[in-house]
CHARMM internal coordinates of N, CA and C (Angstrom, degrees):
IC EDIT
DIST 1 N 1 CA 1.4400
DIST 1 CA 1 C 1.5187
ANGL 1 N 1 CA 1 C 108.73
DIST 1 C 2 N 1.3647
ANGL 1 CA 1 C 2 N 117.24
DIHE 1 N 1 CA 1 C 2 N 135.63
DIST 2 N 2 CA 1.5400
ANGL 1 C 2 N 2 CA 119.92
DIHE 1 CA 1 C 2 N 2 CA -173.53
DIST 2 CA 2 C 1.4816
ANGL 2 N 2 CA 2 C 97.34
DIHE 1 C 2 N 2 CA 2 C -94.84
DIST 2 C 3 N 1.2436
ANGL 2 CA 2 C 3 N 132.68
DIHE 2 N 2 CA 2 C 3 N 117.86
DIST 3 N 3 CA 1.2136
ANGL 2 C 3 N 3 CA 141.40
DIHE 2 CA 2 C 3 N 3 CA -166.72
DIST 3 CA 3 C 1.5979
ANGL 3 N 3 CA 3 C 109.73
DIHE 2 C 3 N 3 CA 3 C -82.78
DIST 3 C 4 N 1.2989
ANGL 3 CA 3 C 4 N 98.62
DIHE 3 N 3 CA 3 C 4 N -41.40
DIST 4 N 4 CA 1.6692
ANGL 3 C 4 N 4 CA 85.28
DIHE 3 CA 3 C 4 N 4 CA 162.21
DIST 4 CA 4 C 1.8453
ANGL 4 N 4 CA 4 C 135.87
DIHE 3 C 4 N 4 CA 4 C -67.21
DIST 4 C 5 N 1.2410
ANGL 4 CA 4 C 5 N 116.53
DIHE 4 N 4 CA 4 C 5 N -25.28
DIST 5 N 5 CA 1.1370
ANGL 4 C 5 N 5 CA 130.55
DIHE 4 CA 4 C 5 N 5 CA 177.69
DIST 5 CA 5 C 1.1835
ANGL 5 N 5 CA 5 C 125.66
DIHE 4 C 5 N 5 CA 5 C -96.37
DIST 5 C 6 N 1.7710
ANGL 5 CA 5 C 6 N 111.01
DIHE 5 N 5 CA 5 C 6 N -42.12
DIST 6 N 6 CA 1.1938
ANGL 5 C 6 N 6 CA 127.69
DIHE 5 CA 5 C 6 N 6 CA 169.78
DIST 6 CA 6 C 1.3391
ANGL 6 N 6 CA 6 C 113.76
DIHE 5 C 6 N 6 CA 6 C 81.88
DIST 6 C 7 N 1.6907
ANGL 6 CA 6 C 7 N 111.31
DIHE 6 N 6 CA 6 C 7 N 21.93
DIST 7 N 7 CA 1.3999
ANGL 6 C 7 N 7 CA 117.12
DIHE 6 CA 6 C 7 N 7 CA 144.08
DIST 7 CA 7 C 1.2240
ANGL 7 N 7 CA 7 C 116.10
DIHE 6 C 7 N 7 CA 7 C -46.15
DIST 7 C 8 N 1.3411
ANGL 7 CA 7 C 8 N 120.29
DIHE 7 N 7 CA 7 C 8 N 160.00
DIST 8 N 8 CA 1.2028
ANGL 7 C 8 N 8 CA 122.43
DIHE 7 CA 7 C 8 N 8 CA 155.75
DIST 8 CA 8 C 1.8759
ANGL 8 N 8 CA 8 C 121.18
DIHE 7 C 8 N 8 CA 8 C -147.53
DIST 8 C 9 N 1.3230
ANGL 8 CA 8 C 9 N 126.21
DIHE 8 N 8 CA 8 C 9 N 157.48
DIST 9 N 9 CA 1.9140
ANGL 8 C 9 N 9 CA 99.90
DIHE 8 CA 8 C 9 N 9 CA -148.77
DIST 9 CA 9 C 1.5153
ANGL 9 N 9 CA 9 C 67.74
DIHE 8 C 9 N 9 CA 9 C -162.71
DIST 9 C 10 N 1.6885
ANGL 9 CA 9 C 10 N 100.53
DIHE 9 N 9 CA 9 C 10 N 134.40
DIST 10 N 10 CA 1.2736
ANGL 9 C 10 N 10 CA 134.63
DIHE 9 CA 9 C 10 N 10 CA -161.76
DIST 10 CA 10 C 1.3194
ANGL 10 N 10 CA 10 C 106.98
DIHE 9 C 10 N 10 CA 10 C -112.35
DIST 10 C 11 N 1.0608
ANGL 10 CA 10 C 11 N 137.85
DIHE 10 N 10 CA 10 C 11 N 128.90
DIST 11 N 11 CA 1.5576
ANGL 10 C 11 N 11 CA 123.79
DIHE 10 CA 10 C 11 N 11 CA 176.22
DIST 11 CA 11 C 1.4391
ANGL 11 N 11 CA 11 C 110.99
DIHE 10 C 11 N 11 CA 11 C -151.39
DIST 11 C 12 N 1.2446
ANGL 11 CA 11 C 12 N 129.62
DIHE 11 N 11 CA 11 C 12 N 169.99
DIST 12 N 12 CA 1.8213
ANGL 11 C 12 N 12 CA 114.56
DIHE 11 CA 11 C 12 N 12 CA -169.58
DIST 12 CA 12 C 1.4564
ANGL 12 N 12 CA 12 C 99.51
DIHE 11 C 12 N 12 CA 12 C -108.96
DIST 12 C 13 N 1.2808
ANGL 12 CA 12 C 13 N 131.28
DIHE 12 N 12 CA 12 C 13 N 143.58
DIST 13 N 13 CA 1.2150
ANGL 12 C 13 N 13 CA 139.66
DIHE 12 CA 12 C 13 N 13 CA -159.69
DIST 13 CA 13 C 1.5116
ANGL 13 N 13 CA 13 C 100.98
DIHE 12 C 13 N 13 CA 13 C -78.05
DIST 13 C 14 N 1.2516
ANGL 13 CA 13 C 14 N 111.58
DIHE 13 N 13 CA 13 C 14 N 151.57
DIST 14 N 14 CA 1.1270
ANGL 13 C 14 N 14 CA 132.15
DIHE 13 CA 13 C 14 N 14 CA 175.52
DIST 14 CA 14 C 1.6565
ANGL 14 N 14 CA 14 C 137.52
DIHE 13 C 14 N 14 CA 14 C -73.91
DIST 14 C 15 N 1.0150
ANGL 14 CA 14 C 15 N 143.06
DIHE 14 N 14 CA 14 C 15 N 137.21
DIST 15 N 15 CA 1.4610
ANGL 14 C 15 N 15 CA 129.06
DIHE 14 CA 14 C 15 N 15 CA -157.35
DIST 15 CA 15 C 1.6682
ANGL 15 N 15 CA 15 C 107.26
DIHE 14 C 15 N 15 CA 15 C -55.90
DIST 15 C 16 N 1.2778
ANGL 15 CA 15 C 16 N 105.74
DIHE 15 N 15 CA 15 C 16 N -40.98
DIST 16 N 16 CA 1.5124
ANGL 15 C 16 N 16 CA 116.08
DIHE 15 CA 15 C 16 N 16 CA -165.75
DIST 16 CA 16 C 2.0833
ANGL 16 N 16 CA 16 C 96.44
DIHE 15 C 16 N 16 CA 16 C -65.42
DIST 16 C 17 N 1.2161
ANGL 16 CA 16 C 17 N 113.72
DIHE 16 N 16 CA 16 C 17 N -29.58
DIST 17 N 17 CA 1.7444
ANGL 16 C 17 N 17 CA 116.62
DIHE 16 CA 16 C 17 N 17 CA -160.88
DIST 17 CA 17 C 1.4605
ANGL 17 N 17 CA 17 C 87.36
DIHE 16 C 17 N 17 CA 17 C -98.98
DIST 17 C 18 N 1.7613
ANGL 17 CA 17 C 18 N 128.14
DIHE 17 N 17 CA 17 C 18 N -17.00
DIST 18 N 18 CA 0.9827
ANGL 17 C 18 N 18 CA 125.03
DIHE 17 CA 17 C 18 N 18 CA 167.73
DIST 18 CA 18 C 1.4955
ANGL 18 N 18 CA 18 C 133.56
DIHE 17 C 18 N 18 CA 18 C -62.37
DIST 18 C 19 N 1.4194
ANGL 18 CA 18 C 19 N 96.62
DIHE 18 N 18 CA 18 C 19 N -37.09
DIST 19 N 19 CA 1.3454
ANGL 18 C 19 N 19 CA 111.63
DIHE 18 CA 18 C 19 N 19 CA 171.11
DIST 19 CA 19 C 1.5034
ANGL 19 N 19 CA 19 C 109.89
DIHE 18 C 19 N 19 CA 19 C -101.06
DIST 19 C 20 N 1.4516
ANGL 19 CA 19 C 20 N 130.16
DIHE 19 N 19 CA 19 C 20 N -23.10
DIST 20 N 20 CA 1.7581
ANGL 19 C 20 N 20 CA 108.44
DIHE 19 CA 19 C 20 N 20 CA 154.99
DIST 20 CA 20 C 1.5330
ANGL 20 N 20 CA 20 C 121.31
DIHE 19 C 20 N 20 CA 20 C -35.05
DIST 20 C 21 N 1.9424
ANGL 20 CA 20 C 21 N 109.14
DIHE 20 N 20 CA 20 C 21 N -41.78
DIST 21 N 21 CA 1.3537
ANGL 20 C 21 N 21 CA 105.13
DIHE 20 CA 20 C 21 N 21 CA -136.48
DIST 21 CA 21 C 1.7905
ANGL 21 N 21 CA 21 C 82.03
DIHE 20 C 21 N 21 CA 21 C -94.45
DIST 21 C 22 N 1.1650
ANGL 21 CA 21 C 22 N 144.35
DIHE 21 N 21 CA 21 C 22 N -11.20
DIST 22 N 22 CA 1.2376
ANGL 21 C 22 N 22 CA 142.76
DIHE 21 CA 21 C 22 N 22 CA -179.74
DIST 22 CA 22 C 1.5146
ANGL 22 N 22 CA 22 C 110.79
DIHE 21 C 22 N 22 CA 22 C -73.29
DIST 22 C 23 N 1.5853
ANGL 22 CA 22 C 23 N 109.18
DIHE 22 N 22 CA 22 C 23 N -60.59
DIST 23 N 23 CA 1.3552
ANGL 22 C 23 N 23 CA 122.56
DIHE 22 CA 22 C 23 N 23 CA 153.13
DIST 23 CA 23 C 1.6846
ANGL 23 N 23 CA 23 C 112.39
DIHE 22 C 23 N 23 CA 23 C -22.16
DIST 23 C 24 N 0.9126
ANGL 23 CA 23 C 24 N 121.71
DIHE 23 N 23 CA 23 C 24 N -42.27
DIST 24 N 24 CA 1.9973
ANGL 23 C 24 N 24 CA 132.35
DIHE 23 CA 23 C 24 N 24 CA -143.84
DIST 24 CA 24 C 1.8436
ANGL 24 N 24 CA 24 C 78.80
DIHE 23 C 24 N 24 CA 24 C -93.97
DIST 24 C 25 N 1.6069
ANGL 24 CA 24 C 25 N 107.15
DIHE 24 N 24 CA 24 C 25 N -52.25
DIST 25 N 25 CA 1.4211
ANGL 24 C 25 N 25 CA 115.18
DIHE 24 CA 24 C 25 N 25 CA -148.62
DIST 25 CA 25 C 2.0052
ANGL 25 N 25 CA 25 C 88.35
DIHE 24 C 25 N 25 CA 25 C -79.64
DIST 25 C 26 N 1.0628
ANGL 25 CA 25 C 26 N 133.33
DIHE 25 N 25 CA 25 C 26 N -30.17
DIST 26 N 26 CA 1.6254
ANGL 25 C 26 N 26 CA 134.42
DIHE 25 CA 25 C 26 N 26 CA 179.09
DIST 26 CA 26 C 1.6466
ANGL 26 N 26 CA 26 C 93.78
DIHE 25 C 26 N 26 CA 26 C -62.99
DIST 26 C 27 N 1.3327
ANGL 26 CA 26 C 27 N 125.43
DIHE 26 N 26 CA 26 C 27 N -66.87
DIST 27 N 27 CA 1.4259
ANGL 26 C 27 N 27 CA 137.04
DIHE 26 CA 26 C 27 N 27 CA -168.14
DIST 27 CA 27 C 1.2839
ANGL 27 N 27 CA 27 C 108.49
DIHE 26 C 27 N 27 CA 27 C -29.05
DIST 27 C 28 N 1.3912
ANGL 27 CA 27 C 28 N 115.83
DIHE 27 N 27 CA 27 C 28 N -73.47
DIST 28 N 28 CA 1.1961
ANGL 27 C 28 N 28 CA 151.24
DIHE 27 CA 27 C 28 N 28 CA 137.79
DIST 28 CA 28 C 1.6879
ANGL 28 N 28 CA 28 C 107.11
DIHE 27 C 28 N 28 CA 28 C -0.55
DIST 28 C 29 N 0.5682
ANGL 28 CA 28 C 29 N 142.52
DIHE 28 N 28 CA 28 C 29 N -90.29
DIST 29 N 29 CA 1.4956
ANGL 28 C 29 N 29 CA 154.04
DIHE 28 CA 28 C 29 N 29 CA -177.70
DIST 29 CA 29 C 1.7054
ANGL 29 N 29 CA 29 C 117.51
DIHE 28 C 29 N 29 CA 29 C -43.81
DIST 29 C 30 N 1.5152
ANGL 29 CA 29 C 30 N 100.34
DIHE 29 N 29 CA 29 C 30 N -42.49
DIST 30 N 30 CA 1.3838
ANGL 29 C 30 N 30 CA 121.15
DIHE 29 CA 29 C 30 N 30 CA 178.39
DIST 30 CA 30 C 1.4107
ANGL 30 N 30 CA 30 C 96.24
DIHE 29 C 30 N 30 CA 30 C -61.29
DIST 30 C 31 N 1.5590
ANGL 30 CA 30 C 31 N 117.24
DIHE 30 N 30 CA 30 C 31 N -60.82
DIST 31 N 31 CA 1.1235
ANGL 30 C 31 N 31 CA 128.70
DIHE 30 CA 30 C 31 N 31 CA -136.85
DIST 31 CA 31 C 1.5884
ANGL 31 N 31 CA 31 C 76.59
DIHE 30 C 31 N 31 CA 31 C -69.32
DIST 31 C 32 N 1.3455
ANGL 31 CA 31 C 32 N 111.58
DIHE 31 N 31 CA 31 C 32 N -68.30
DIST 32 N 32 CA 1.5980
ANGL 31 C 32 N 32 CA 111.98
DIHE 31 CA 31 C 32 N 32 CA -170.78
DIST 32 CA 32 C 1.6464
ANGL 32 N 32 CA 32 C 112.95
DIHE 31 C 32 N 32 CA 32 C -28.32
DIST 32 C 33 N 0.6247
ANGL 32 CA 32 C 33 N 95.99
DIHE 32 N 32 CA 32 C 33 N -58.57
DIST 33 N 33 CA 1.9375
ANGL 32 C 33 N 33 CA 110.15
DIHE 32 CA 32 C 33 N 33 CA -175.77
DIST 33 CA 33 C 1.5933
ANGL 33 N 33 CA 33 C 96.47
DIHE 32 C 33 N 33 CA 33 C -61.99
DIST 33 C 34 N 1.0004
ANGL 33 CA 33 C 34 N 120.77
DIHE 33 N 33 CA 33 C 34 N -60.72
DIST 34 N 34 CA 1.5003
ANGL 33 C 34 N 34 CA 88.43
DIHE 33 CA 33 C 34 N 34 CA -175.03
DIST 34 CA 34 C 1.6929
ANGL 34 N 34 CA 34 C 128.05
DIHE 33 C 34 N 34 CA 34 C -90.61
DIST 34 C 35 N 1.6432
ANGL 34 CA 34 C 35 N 97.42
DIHE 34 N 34 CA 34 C 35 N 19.80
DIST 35 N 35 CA 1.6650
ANGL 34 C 35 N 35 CA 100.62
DIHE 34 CA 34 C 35 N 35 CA 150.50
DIST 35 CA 35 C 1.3785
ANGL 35 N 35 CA 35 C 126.13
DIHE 34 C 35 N 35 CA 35 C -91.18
DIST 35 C 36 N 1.4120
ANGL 35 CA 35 C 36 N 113.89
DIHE 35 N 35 CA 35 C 36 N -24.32
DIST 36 N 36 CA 1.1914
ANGL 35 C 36 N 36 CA 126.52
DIHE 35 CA 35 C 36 N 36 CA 176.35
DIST 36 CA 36 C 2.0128
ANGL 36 N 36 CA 36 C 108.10
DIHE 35 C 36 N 36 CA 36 C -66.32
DIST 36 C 37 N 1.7482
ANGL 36 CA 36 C 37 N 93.94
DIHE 36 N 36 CA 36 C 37 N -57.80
DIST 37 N 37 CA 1.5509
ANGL 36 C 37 N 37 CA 82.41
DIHE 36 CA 36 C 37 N 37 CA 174.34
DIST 37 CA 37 C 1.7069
ANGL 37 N 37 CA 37 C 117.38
DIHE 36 C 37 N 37 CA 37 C -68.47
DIST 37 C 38 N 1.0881
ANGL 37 CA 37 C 38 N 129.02
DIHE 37 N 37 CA 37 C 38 N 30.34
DIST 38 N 38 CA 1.7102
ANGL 37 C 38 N 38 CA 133.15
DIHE 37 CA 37 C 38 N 38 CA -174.34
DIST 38 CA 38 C 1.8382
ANGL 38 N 38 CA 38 C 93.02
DIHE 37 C 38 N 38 CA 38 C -121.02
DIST 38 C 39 N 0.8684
ANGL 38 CA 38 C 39 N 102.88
DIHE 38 N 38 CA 38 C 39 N -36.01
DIST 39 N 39 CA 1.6782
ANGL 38 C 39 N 39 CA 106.17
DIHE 38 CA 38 C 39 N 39 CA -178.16
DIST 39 CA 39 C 1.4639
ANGL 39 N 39 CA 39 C 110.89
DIHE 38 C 39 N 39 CA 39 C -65.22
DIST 39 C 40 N 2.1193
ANGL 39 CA 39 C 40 N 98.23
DIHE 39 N 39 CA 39 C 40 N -49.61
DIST 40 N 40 CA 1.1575
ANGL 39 C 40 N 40 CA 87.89
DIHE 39 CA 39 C 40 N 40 CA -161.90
DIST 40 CA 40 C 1.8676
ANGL 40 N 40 CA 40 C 106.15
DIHE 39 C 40 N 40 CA 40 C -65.40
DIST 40 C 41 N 1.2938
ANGL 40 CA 40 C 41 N 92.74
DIHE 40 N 40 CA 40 C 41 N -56.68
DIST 41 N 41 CA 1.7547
ANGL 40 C 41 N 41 CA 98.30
DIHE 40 CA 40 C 41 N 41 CA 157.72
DIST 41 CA 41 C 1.8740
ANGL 41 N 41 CA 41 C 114.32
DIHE 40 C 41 N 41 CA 41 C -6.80
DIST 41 C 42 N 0.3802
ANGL 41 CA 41 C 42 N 102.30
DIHE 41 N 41 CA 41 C 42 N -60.97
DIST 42 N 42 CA 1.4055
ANGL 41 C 42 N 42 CA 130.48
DIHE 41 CA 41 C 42 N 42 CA -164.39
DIST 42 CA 42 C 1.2688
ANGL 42 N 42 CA 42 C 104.70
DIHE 41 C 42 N 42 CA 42 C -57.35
DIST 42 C 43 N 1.6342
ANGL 42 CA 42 C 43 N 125.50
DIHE 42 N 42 CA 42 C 43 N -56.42
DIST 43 N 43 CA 1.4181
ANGL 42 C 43 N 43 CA 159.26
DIHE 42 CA 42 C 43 N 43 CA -164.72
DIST 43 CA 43 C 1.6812
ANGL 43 N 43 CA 43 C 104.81
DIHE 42 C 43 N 43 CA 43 C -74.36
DIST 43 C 44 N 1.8444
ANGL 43 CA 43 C 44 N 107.33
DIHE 43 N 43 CA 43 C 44 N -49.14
DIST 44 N 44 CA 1.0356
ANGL 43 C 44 N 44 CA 116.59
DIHE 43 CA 43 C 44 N 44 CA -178.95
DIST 44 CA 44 C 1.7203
ANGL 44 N 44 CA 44 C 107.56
DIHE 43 C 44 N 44 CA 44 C -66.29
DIST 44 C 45 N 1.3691
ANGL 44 CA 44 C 45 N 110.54
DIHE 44 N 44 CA 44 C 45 N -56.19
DIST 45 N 45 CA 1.4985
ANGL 44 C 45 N 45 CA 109.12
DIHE 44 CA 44 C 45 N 45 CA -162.98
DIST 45 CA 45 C 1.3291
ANGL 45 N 45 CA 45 C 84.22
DIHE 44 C 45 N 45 CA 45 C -42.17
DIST 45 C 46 N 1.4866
ANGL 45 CA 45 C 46 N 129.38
DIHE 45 N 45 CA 45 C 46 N -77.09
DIST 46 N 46 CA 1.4781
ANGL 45 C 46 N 46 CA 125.93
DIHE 45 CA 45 C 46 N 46 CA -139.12
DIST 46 CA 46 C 1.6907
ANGL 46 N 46 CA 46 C 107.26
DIHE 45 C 46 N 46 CA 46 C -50.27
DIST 46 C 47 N 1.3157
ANGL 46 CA 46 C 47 N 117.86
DIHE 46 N 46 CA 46 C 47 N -48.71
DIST 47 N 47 CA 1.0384
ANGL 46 C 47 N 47 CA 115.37
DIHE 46 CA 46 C 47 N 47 CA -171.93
DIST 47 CA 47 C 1.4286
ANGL 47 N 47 CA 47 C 121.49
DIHE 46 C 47 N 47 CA 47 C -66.41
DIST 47 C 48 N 1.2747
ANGL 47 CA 47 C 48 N 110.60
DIHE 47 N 47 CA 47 C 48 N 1.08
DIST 48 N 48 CA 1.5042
ANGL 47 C 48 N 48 CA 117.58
DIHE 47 CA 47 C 48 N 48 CA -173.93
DIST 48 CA 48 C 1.8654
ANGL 48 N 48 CA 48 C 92.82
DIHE 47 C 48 N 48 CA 48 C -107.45
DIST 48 C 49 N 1.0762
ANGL 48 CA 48 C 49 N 103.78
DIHE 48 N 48 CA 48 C 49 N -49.57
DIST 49 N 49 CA 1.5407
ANGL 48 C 49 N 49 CA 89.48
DIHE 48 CA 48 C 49 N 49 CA -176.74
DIST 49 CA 49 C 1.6436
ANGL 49 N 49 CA 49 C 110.74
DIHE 48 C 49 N 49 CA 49 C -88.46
DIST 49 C 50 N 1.4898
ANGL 49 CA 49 C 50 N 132.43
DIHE 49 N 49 CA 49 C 50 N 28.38
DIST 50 N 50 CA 1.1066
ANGL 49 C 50 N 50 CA 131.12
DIHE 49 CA 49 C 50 N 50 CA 133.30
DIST 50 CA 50 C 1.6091
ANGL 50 N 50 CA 50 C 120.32
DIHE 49 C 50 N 50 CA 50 C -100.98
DIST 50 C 51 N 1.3071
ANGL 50 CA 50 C 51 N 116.54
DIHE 50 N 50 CA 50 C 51 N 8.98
DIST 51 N 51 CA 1.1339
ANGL 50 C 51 N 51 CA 122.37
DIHE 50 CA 50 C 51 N 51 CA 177.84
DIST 51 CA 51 C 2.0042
ANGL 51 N 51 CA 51 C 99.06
DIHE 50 C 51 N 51 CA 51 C -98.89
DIST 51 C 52 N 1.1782
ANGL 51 CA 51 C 52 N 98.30
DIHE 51 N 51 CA 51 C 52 N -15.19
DIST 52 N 52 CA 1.9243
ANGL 51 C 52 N 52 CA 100.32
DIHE 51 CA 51 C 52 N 52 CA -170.24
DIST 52 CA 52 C 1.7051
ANGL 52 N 52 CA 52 C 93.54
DIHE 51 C 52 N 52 CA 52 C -89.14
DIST 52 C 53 N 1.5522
ANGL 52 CA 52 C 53 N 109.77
DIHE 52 N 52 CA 52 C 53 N -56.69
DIST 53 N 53 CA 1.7495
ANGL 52 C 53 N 53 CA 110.01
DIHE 52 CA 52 C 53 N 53 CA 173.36
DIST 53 CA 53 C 1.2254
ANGL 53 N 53 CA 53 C 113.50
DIHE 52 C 53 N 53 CA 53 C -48.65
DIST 53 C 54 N 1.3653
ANGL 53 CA 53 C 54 N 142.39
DIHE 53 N 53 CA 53 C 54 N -55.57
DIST 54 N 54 CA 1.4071
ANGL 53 C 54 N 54 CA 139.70
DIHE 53 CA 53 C 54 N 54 CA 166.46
DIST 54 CA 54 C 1.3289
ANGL 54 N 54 CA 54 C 123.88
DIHE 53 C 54 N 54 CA 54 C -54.76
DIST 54 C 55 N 1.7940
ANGL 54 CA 54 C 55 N 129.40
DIHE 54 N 54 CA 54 C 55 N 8.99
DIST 55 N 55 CA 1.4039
ANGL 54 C 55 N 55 CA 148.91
DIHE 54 CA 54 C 55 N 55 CA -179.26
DIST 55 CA 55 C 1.5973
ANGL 55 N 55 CA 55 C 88.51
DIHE 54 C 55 N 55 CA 55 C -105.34
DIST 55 C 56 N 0.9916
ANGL 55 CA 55 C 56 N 121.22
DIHE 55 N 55 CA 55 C 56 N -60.41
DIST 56 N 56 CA 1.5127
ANGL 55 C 56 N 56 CA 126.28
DIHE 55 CA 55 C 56 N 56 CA -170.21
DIST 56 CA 56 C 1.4733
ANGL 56 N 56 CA 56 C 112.30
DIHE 55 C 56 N 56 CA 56 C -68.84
DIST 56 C 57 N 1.1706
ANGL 56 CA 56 C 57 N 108.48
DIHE 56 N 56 CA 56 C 57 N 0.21
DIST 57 N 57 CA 1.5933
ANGL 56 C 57 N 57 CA 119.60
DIHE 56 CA 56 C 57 N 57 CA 168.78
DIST 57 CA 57 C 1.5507
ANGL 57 N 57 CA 57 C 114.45
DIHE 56 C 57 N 57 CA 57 C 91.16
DIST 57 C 58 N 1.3444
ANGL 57 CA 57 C 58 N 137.25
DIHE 57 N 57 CA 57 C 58 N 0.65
DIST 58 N 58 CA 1.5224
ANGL 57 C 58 N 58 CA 150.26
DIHE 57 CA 57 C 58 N 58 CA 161.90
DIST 58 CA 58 C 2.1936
ANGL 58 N 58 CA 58 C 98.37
DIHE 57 C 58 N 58 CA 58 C -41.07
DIST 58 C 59 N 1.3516
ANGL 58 CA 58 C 59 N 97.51
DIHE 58 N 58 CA 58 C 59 N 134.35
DIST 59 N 59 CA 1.6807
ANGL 58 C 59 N 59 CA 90.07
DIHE 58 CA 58 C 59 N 59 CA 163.93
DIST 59 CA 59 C 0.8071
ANGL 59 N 59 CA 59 C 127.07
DIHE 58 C 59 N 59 CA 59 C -102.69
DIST 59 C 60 N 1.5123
ANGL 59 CA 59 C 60 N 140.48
DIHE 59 N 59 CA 59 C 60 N 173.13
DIST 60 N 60 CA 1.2842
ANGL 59 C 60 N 60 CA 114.11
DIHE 59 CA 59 C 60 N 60 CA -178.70
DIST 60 CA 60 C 1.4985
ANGL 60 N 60 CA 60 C 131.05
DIHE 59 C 60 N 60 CA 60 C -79.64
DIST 60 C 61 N 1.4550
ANGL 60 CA 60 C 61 N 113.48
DIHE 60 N 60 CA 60 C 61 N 23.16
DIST 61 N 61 CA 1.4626
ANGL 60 C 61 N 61 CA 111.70
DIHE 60 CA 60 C 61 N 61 CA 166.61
DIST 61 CA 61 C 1.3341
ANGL 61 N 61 CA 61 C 109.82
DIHE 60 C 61 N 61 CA 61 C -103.93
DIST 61 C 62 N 1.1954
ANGL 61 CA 61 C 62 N 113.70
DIHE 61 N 61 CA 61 C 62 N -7.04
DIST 62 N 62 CA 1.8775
ANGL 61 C 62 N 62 CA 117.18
DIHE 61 CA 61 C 62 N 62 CA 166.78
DIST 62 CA 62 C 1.6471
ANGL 62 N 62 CA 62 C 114.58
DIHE 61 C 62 N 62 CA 62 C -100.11
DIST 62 C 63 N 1.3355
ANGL 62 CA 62 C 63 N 106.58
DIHE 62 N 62 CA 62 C 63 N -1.87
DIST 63 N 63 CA 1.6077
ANGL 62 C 63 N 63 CA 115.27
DIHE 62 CA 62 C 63 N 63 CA 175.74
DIST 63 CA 63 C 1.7277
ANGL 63 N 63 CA 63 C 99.57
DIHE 62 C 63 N 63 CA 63 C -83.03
DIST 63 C 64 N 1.3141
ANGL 63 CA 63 C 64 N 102.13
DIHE 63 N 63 CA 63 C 64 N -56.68
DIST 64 N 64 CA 1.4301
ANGL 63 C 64 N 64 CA 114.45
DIHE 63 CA 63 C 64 N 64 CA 179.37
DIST 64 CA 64 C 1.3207
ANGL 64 N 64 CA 64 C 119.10
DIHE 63 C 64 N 64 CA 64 C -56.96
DIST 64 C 65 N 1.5819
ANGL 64 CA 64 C 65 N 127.38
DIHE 64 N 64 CA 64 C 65 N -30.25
DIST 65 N 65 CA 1.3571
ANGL 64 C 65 N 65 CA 109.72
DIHE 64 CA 64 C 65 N 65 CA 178.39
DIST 65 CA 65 C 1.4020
ANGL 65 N 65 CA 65 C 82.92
DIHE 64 C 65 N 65 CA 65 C -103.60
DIST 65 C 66 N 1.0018
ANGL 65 CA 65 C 66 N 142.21
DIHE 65 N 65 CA 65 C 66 N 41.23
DIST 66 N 66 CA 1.6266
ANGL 65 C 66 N 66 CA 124.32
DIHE 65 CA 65 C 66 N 66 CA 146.83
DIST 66 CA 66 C 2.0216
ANGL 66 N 66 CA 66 C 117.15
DIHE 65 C 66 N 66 CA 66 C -70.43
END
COOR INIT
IC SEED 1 N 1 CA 1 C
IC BUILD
């Protein structure tokens, strides 16, 4: 889009921008996936080491302000 005029000109992407934008869209996906598996990670520790404080007899209103 020409921002001064506010043409704008449509054209079908090219093999080479075809395969950038697939590339972009794999990256993308990875990246997603391995934030999701870091969370879940993440989700587990806690719940395991409030599952060890609540063994040692802590409740859960002294787990929580830990």
């Amino acid at each position: 889009m020409n921002c001064a005029t506010g043409e704008q000109i449509e054209r079908p992407m090219t093999t080479e921008e075809i395969a950038q934008r697939a590339e972009t869209i794999k990256q993308f996906e990875a990246r997603a996936a391995q934030e999701e598996a870091l969370a879940k990670a993440k989700a587990a520790a806690k719940a395991s080491a409030e599952a060890k404080l609540a063994a040692l007899g802590l409740t859960a209103e002294e787990i929580a302000a830990l």
